[in-house]
C-alpha positions in Angstrom: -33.4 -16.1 82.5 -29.9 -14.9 81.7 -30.2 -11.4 81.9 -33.3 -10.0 83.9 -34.8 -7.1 82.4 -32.8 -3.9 82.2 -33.2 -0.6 80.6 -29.7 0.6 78.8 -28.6 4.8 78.9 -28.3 4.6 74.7 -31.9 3.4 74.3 -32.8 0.0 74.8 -34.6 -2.1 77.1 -33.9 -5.9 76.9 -34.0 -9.3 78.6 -31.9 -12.4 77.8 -33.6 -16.0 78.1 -32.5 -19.0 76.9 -35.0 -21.3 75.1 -35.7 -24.9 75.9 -32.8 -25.8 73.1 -30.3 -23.8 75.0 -30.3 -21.1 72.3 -29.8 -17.4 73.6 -33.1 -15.1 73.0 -32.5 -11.2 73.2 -35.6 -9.3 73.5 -35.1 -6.0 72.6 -37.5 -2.6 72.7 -36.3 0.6 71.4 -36.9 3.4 74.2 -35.5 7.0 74.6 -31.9 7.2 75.5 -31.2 9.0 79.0 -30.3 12.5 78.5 -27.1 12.1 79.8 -26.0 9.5 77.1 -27.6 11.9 74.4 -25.6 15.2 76.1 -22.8 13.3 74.9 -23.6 13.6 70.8 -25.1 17.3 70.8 -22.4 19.9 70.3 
């Protein structure tokens, strides 16, 4: 593990791990941004 899992304020919830080759993996899911990150682009 590189990066335990974590949820991001513009919308995505990912995990780095690195694979038995030592090549980096991102798993990324869309989710909703928070509503403070998408205050910032309504006018």
């Amino acid at each position: 593990m590189v990066l335990p899992l974590r949820s991001e304020e513009f919308g995505q919830r990912h995990l780095i791990v690195t694979d038995p080759a030592g090549v980096l993996v991102d798993v990324i899911i869309e989710i909703e941004p928070s509503a403070a990150y998408a205050a910032g682009f309504t006018g």
